[in-house]
C-alpha positions in Angstrom: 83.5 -59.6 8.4 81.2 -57.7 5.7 82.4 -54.8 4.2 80.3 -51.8 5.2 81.8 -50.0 2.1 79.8 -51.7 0.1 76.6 -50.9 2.1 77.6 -47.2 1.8 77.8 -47.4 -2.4 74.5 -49.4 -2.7 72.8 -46.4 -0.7 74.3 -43.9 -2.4 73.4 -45.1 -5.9 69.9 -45.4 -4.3 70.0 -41.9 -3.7 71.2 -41.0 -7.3 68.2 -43.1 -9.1 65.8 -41.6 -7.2 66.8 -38.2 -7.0 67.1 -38.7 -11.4 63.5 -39.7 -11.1 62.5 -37.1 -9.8 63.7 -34.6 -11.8 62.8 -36.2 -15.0 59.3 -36.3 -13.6 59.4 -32.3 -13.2 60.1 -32.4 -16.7 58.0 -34.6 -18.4 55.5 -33.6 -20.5 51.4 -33.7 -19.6 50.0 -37.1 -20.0 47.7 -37.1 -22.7 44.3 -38.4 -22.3 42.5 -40.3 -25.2 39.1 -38.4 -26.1 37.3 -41.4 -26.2 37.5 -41.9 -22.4 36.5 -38.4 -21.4 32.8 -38.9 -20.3 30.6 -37.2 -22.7 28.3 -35.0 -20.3 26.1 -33.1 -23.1 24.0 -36.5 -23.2 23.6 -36.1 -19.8 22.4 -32.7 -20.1 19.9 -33.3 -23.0 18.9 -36.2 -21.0 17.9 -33.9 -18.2 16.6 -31.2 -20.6 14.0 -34.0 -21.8 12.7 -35.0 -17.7 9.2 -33.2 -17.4 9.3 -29.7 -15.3 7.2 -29.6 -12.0 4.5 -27.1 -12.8 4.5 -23.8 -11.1 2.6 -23.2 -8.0 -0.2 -21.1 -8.1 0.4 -20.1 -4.5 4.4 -19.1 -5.3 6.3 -16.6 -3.4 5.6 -12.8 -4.8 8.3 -11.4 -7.5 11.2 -9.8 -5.9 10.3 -6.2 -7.9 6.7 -6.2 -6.0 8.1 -7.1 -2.7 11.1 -4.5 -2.8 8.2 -1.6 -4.8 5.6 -2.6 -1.1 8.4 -2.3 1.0 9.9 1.2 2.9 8.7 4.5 4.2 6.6 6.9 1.9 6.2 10.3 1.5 3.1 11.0 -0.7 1.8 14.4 -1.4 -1.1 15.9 -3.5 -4.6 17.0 -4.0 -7.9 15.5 -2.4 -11.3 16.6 -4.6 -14.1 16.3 -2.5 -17.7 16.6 -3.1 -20.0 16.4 -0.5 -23.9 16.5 -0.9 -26.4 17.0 2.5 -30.3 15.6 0.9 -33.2 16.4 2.2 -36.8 14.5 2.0 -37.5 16.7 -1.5 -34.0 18.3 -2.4 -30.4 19.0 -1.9 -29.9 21.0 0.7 -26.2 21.7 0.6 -23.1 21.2 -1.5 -19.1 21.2 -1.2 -16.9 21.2 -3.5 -13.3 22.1 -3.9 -9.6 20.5 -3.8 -7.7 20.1 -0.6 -4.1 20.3 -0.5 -2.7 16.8 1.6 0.1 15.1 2.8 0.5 11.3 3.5 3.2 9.3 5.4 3.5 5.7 5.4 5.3 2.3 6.7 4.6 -0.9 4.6 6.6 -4.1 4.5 5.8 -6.8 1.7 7.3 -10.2 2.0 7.3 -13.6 0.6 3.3 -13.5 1.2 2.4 -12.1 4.4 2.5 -8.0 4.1 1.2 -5.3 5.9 1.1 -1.0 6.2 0.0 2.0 8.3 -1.1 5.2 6.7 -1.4 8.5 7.8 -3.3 11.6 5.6 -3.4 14.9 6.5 -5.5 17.2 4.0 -6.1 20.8 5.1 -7.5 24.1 3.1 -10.7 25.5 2.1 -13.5 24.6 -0.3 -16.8 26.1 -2.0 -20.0 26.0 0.1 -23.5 26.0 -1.6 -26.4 25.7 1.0 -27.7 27.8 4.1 -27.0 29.0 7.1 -29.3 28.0 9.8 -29.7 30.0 12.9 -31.7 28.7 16.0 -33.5 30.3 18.7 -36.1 29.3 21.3 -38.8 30.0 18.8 -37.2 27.7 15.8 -34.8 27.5 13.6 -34.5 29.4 10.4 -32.0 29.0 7.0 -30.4 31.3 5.5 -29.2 30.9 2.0 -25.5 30.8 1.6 -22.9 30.7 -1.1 -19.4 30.6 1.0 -16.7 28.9 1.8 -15.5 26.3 4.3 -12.2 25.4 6.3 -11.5 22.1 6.2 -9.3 19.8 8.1 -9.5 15.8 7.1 -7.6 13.6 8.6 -7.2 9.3 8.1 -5.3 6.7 9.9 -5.4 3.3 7.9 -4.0 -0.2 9.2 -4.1 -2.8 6.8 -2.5 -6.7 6.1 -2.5 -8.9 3.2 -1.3 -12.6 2.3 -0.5 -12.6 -1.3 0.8 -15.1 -4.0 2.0 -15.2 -7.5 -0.3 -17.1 -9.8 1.7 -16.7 -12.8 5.1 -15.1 -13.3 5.6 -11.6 -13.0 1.9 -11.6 -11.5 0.8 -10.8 -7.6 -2.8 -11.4 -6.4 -3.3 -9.4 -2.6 -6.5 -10.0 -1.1 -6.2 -9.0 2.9 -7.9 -6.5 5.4 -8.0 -3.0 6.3 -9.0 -0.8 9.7 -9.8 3.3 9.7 -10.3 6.2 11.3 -11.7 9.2 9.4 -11.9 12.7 10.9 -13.6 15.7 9.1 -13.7 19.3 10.7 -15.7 21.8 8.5 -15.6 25.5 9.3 -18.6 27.3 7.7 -17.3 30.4 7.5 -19.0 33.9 6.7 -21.6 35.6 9.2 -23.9 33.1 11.3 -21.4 30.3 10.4 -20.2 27.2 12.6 -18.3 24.4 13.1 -19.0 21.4 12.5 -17.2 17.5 13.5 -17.8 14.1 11.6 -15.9 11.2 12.8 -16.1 7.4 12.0 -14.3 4.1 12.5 -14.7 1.8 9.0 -13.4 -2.0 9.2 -13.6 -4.0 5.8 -11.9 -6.2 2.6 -9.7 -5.1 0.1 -7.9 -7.1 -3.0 -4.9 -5.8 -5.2 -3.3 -7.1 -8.4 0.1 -6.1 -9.5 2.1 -6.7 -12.6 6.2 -6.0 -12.4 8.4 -6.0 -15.1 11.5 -4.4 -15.4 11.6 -1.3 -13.4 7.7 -0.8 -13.1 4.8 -2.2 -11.1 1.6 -1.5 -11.8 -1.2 -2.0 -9.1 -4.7 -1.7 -8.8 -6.5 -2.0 -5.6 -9.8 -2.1 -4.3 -11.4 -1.7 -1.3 -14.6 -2.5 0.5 -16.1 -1.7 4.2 -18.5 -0.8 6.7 -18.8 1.8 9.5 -18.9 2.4 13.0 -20.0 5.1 15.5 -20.5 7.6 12.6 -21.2 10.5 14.5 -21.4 14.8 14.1 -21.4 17.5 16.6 -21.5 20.7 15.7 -20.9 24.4 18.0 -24.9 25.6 16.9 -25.9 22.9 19.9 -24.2 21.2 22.5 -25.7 17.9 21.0 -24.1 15.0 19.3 -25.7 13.3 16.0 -25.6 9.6 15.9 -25.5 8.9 12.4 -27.0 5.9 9.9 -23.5 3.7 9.2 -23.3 3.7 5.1 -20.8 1.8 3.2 -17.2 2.4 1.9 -15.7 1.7 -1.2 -12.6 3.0 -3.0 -10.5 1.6 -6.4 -6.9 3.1 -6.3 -4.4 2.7 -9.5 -1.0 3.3 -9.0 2.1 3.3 -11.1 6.0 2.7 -9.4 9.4 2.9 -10.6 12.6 1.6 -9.4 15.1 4.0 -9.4 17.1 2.1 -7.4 17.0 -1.1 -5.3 16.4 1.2 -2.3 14.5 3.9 -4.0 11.2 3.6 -5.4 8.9 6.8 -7.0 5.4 6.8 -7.4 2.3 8.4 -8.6 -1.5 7.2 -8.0 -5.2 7.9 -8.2 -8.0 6.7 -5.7 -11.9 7.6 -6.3 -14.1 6.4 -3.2 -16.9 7.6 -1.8 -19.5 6.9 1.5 -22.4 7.7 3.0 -23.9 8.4 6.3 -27.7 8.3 7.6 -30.0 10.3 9.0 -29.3 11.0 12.3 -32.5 10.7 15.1 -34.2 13.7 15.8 -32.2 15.3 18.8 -33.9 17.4 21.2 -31.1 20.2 21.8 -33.0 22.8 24.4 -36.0 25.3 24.6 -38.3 22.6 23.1 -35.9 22.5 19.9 -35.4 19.3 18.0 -33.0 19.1 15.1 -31.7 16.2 13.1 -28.7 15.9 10.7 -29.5 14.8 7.3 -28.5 12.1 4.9 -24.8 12.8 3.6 -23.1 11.7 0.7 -18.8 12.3 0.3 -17.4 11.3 -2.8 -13.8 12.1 -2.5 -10.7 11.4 -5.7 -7.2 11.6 -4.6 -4.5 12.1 -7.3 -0.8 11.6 -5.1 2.7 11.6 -6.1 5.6 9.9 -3.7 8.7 8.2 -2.7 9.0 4.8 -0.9 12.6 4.4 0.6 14.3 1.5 2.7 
C-alpha cells in the first residue's frame, strides 16, 4: 500500500522551491543588455535624411495664418474721398469733391482653397459741389452757376468667391469673382436744387496675393468689371436716364494682425474709379428734351477694422 505521506512532502517541497523562485526573481537585479546588440537607429535616420524630398505642390493648401486672417465677421469703418466729374462736348460741367464718413460690415470664410465673402458699405455726409443749377420750363432749360454742397448717401452690396493656392510657402495666389450693387443719392442742395439717383449692377474678375508671416498678412487685391442697367433719375423730371455702361476697376492694399487666434485687426486702402455714358436724349414734357452727360467717379477708401470668429 503506498504511503500518501510521502506524496504530501514531495508537494510541499514543490511549493517551497517555487515560492523561493519567486522571490529571488523580485529581487534580482535588471538584466543587462550588451550595447552591441541594441540596433543602432541614427543610420536609419541619416539613411532617410539622404532619400530625395517630393517637391512642393504649386497648387498646396493656403497657410493656416491667411485662412484664419480671411475668415470671421468685420466691422470696418472710415472715410470714402470721392471725386466726381459731369463732361460736356467742350468742358467740365460739374465737380464733387469731399470725404464721406462710412461704415462696412462683412462675412468671409477662407478655406483650404475655396473661399468666399459678402460686403455691405454704408457711406453718408455731405460734399463740395462746383457746377450749376439747371432749372426747366416749357420754354427751355437754363443753368445757373453754383458753388454748394451735396447730401450724399452711397451705398454697396458686394458678393464675391475665390479658389486659391499656395505656390510657395508662406505665399497665397486668389484669383476668383465678384458681383455688385452700387447706389448713389445726391442731394443738391441750396435754392433751385434737386435730387438726384444713380444705380448699377457691376459683375467682373478680381486676383489677390497675400504674404503671412508671423502675426501679419499683407494683401493686395485687384479688381476688374463691367456694368449693368446703369441708370439716373432725378426729381427736376419724372424721367429715367439709361446710361452708357463704363468699366470698373479698383486695387485695394491691406495690412492684418493676429491679435489672437480668434481676433484679427486691420487697416486698408482701395483707389477705384468708373464711368458712365451719355445717356439718350429723353424727351421729359412740353417739347423738352434733356440728356445726362458723361460721368466720371473716382472714389479712395482708407478703412480700419476687426475680423472676429
Amino acid at each position: 500500500m503506498p504511503d500518501f505521506r510521502i506524496f504530501s512532502l514531495q508537494r510541499t517541497l514543490l511549493a517551497a522551491v517555487l515560492l523561493i523562485g519567486a522571490v529571488a526573481n523580485a529581487h534580482a537585479d535588471p538584466v543587462s543588455i550588451p550595447a552591441s546588440s541594441i540596433p543602432d537607429y541614427g543610420i536609419i535616420r541619416r539613411v532617410s535624411e539622404t532619400l530625395p524630398v517630393p517637391p512642393r505642390s504649386p497648387w498646396s493648401a493656403l497657410p493656416e495664418s491667411i485662412q484664419d486672417a480671411d475668415t470671421g465677421i468685420s466691422l470696418a469703418g472710415g472715410l470714402l474721398h470721392q471725386h466726381y466729374v459731369e463732361d460736356g462736348a467742350v468742358a467740365t460741367l460739374d465737380t464733387e469733391h469731399g470725404s464721406i464718413p462710412f461704415l462696412n460690415l462683412a462675412w468671409h470664410g477662407q478655406y483650404d482653397h475655396f473661399g468666399w465673402g459678402a460686403g455691405l458699405r454704408y457711406a453718408t455726409g455731405s460734399d463740395d459741389y462746383d457746377g450749376g443749377v439747371q432749372t426747366c420750363t416749357a420754354s427751355g432749360c437754363t443753368v445757373t452757376p453754383s458753388s454748394s454742397s451735396t447730401g450724399n448717401k452711397i451705398l454697396d452690396l458686394t458678393l464675391d468667391a475665390n479658389y486659391g493656392f499656395s505656390p510657395l510657402p508662406h505665399l497665397a495666389l486668389l484669383p476668383g469673382v465678384f458681383v455688385s450693387q452700387h447706389l448713389w443719392l445726391r442731394d443738391l442742395h441750396g435754392a433751385g436744387g434737386y435730387d438726384e439717383r444713380y444705380s448699377h449692377r457691376m459683375a467682373g474678375a478680381q486676383l489677390g496675393v497675400q504674404y503671412g508671416i508671423d502675426r501679419f498678412v499683407l494683401g493686395l487685391r485687384g479688381r476688374y468689371g463691367v456694368m449693368f442697367s446703369p441708370h439716373e433719375t432725378a426729381t427736376i423730371s419724372s424721367a429715367t436716364f439709361n446710361l452708357g455702361s463704363g468699366a470698373y476697376s479698383a486695387l485695394r492694399l491691406r495690412l492684418t494682425w493676429a491679435a489672437t487666434s480668434r481676433i484679427h485687426l486691420f487697416v486698408g486702402d482701395e483707389y477705384g474709379g468708373f464711368s458712365y455714358g451719355a445717356s439718350q436724349p429723353v424727351p421729359v414734357g412740353g417739347g423738352l428734351v434733356l440728356q445726362e452727360p458723361h460721368s466720371r467717379t473716382q472714389q479712395n477708401v482708407i478703412e480700419v477694422g476687426v475680423t472676429a470668429w
